[in-house]
N, C-alpha and C positions, 0 to 999 in steps of 0.2 A: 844378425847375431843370434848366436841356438840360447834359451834360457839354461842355464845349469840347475840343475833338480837336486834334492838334498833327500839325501836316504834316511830316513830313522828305523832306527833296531822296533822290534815290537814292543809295545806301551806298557808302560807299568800301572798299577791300581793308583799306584800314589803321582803318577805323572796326568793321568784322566782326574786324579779329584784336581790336583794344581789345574789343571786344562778349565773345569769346567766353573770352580772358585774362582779366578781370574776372568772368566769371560761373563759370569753373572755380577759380577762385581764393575767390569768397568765397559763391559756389551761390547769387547774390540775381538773380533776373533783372530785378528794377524796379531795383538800384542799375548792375547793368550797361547795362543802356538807357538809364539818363538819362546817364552818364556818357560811354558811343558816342554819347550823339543818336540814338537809332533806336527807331521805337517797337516794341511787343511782340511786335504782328504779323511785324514784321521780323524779331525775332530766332526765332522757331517757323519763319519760309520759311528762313532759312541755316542754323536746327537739324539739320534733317532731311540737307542735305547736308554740314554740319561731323560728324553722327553717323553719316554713312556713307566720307569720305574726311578729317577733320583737317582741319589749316589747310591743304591745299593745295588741298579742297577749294571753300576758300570765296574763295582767292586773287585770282582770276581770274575770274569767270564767263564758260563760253562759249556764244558767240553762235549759234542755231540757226537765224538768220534766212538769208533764202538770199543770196547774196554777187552783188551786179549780178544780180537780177532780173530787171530791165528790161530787160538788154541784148540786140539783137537777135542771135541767132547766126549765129556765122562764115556756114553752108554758106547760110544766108540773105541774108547780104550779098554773096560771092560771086555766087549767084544772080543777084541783083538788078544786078551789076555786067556778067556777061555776056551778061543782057537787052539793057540799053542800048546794050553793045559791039555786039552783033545788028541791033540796031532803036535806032538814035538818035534816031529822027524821034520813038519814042514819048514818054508825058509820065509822071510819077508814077502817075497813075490807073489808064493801062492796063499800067505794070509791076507795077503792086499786084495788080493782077487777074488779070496770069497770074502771079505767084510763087504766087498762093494754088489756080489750076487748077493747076500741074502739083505741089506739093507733094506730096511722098507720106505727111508726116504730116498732113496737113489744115490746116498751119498755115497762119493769114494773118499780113496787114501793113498796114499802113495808107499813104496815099497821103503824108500828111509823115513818118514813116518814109522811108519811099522819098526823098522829097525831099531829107532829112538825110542820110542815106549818097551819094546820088549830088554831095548838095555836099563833103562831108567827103573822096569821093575826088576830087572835082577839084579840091578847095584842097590838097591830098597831090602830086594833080599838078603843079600852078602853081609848087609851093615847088620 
């Protein structure tokens, strides 16, 4: 017979402090996980950093993902802005193709990229 496994949604700050109040208080980690809702797995990932900083630790967790990714940067948009001020007649295509010839990091861009910012600053101008 297969065990059945219990899925829990991701942990809350106040579901880690019950988890870990509960298991310093009565040292059961199966009565503290059923109690949080968190399975065991969970509680040995937040172990590790509740036994290196407490609750302030586990308070919070932060985020290491990169903040706006995507977004194209500034000296990029510029760029792209004093192209067109240059050469209006050109189209998205051929400002993608020289932002990416004279860049001196190598970076490109793509042609709706381009298309995006150059509509975003003439609706900026419009208003």
């Amino acid at each position: 017979m297969s065990k059945t496994r219990i899925y829990y949604p991701e942990t809350t700050a106040q579901q880690r402090y019950q988890l870990f109040k509960i298991w310093e208080q009565t040292g059961d980690i199966n009565l503290a996980c059923n109690k949080a809702r968190v399975s065991r797995s969970t509680f040995y990932y937040w172990k590790e950093r509740f036994d290196k900083g407490g609750y302030a630790a586990i308070a919070k967790p932060k985020s290491n993902a990169p903040k706006n990714p995507r977004r194209t940067p500034p000296d990029i948009v510029e760029r792209i802005k004093s192209i067109k001020q240059k050469n209006p007649e050109w189209g998205k295509e051929r400002i993608a193709k020289e932002v990416a010839r004279v860049d001196p990091k190598g970076r490109t861009v793509g042609a709706t990229t381009v298309f995006r910012i150059l509509k975003r600053v003439q609706q900026q101008n419009d208003s």
